[in-house]
N, C-alpha and C positions, 0 to 999 in steps of 0.2 A: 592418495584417495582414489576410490574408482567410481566407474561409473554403474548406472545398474544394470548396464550388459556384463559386468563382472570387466573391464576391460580398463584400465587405468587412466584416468582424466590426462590429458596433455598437458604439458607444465607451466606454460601459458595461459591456458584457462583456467590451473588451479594458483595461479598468481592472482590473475583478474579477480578471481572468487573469494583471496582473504581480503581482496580492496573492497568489495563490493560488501563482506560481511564487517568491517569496519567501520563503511560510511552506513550502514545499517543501524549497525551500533550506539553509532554515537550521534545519530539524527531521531528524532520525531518518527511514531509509525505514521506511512503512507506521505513519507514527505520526499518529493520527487529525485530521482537519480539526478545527480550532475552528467550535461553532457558531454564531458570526456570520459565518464565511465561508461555512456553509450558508443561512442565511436569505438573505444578499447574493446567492446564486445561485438560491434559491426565485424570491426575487421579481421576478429577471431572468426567468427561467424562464416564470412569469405573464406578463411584458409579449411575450418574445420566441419564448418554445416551448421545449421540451424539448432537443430535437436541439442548435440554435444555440448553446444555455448549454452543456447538458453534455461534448460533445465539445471545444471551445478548452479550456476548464476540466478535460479530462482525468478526468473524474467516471461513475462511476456510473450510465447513464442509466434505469434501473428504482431504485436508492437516491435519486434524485432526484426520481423519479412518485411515490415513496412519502412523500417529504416534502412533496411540493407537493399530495398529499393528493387530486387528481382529478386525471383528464387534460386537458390543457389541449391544443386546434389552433389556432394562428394561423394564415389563410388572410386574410388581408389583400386580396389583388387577384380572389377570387372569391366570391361569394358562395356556402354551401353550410351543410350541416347534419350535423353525425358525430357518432355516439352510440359510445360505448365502455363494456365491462364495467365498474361501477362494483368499486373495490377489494374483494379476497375479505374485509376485514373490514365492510364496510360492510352493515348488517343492512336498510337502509331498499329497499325496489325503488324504481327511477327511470321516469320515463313521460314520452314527447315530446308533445304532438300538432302536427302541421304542420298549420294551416287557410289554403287560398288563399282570395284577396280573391274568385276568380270558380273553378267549378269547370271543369276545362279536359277534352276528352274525350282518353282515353288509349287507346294503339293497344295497348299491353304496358307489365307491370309484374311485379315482382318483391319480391317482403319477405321477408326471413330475420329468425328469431328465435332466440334461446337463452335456452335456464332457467339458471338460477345451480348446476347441477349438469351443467353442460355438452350437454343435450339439443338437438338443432337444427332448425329448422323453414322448409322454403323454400316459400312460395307462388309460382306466377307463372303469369298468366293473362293473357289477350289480350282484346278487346273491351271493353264500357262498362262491363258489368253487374259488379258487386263480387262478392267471396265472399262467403258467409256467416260473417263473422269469429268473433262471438260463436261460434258450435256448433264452430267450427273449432277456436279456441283452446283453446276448453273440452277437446273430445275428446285434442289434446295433450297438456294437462292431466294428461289421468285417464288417455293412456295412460304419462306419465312415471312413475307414482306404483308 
């Protein structure tokens, strides 16, 4: 079976999917999944992503981010780094820092930010010299409040 990127379902997910079109079968429509069919697709989920489990699976794919409890990116063939809104119930803040092995000089760059009450904050500036992060964030800060 493939998927509709024309790319063939993983064998794993297309196991989960004859269990899942089984207990479909022979249950009542909209009578809830068993949850060992949910963890079975959690933890596909974890290996493969969101999108690839939940869609064959015919599932939820936000009742599925909430179960797999963070967001998970597989990007497998490129190297990169994505931060996403940690869940509205999550009380703790999350913080990245990306440190290069050499600092490389930058022509332009760009950072957005957002407070957990939805405020938004885009820097972007040209040449070497950095902003002043500290005062900056601060004054966002104190002007969200």
């Amino acid at each position: 079976m493939r998927h509709k990127t024309g790319s063939p379902i993983p064998e794993p997910i297309a196991q989960l999917q004859r269990q899942f079109e089984q207990f479909r079968g022979s249950h009542a429509h909209r009578t809830r999944l068993p949850e060992s069919l949910w963890q079975a697709a959690v933890e596909l989920a974890r290996k493969h992503g969101l999108n690839l489990v939940a869609h064959p699976l015919r599932l939820d794919y936000t009742q599925l981010k909430k179960r797999l409890g963070e967001v998970v990116v597989v990007a497998p063939k490129r190297a990169s780094v994505v931060t996403s809104k940690p869940a509205k119930s999550a009380a703790a803040a999350s913080f990245v820092e990306l440190i290069s092995a050499h600092p490389a000089a930058m022509a332009e760059c760009a950072i957005e930010f957002e407070s957990s009450i939805g405020g938004k904050m885009r820097i972007q500036w040209k040449g070497s010299a950095n902003p002043d992060w500290p005062s900056l964030f601060r004054a966002w800060r104190e002007a969200e409040r």
